[in-house]
C-alpha positions, 0 to 999 in steps of 0.5 A: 706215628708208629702202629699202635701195637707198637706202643704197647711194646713201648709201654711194656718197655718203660713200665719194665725199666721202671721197675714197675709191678706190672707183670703177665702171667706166664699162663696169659703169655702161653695163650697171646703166643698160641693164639698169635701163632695159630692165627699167623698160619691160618691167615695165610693158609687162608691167602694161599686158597685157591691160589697154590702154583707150582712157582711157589716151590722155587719161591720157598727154596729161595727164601730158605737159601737166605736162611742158610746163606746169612749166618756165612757172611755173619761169622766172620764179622762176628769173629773179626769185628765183634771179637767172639769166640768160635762157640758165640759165634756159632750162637749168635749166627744160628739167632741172627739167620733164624727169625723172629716171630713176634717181628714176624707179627708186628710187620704183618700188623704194619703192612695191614695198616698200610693197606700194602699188597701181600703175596699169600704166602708170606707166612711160609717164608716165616717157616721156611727160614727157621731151620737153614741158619740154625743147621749151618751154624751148628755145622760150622761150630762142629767142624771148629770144636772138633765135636764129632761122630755119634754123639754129635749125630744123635744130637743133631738128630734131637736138634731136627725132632725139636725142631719140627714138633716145637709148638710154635712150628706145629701151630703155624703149619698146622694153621696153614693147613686148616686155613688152606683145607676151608679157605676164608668162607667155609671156615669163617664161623671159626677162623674170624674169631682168630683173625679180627682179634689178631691186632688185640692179641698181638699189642698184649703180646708186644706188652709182655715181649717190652718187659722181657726186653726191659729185663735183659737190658738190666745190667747192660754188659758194656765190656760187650760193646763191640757185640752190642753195636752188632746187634743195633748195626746188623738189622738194617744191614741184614734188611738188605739180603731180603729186600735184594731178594725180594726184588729178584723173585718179583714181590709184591711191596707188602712181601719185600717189606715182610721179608726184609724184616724176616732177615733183619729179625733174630729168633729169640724163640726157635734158636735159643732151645736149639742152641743151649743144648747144642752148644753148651758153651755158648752165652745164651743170656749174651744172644737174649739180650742182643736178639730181644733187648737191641734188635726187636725193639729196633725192628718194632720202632724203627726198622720196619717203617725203614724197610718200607721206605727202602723198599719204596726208593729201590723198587 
């Protein structure tokens, strides 16, 4: 049986597919994503205390190099396979090499559950693959484009302002900070109001990302079928990069199975502001509905208990 915050993804999904009047205020999803992001950072500032080595730093460059090295094998399928253009395809390797945070979420939820074993630093992982995939494919559409010289510098100076000062980043390595400075007793009159009602947060959250999703399936664009399939294909295909990785760098299964999502996730968050002004041509509705409408639904139901089972089998 799935975890129980998946179904209130599930239930979010049918209502919204109903046409159901079931609706969260905006105001309400602003406070589950603050919430939900500051609580990430804490609990794993919180894990990290005492426990800070030298290791880490090759550790962290290594999952950041994932994040650079997904989008260079994702373009060409894109171009050759899926038929994009060079503009798509640039979109859709910066969503697909960048991660998500609500899959983030849902797959610490599920380790939890499993009482799996969890390297304190997973949640870095999350910020440490945020940004490479991002850089890469917006290399890669500057050289294709011809979009060079000043106006491309300052443009990619904006791009590395938004990214560090965007509020989910600020929150999460602030929350680590916090969580690391006070450990998990020093803290506790504060921090435990965050962390026990992490799950409570994160079904209402998986509530609201169901109708979102719900809303980009409709209408689904069949003459897009090829990008389509990418989107149902390429999470479990992706899944394999970080279980290879995680497997190579010695993880605990609780961090394989979390970093196997990671990079089977897709950013429905970080990169589509990245994206939309840095590539004006790129469809970022086409990237919404694959990255929320097709992979996190596939990652929240099915994706994550898989990766467990494939960790499991390969370790």
């Amino acid at each position: 049986m799935p975890d129980i915050v998946v179904m209130f993804f599930v239930l979010g999904l049918v209502a919204g597919l109903l046409k159901s009047d079931l609706k969260i205020p905006k105001a309400a999803y602003d406070t589950l994503s603050l919430l939900l992001m500051l609580t990430i950072g804490l609990k794993g500032g919180m894990a990290l205390y005492g426990s800070l080595e030298w290791r880490l730093a090759f550790e962290l460059l290594a999952i950041a190099s994932l994040g650079a090295f997904i989008p260079l094998i994702v373009i060409p399928v894109l171009l050759k396979v899926a038929k994009a253009d060079h503009a798509n395809a640039a979109s859709l390797a910066a969503h697909y090499g960048s991660v998500s945070a609500g899959t983030f979420a849902v797959a610490l939820a599920y380790v939890d559950t499993m009482n799996l074993p969890v390297d304190p630093e997973v949640t870095l992982y999350l910020v440490m693959l945020e940004l490479p995939a991002i850089l890469v494919a917006l290399a890669y559409y500057r050289r294709h484009s011809g979009h060079t010289g000043a106006a491309s510098d300052e443009k990619k100076s904006e791009l590395w302002r938004e990214t560090f000062t965007n509020r989910g980043v600020v929150l999460l390595v602030g929350g680590v900070i916090i969580g690391f400075m006070y450990g998990p007793n020093e803290g506790a009159a504060v921090t435990e109001l965050f962390t026990h009602a992490f799950k409570a947060v994160l079904a209402l959250f998986l509530l609201e990302m169901g109708l979102t999703a719900a809303e980009t399936l409709s209408p689904i664009p069949w003459k897009k079928w090829r990008l389509l399939t990418f989107a149902l294909v390429a999470p479990f295909c992706l899944s394999f990069v970080g279980l290879g990785a995680g497997i190579a760098l010695g993880l605990s299964t609780g961090s394989i199975v979390v970093l196997a999502t990671l990079t089977a996730s897709a950013s429905y968050i970080a990169a589509p502001a990245a994206i939309k002004t840095a590539i004006p041509q790129a469809d970022i509705g086409l990237a919404m509905l694959m990255s929320l409408g097709i992979t996190f639904p596939f990652n929240a139901i099915i994706g994550i208990p898989l990766y467990h089972q494939m960790v499991t089998y390969f370790s």
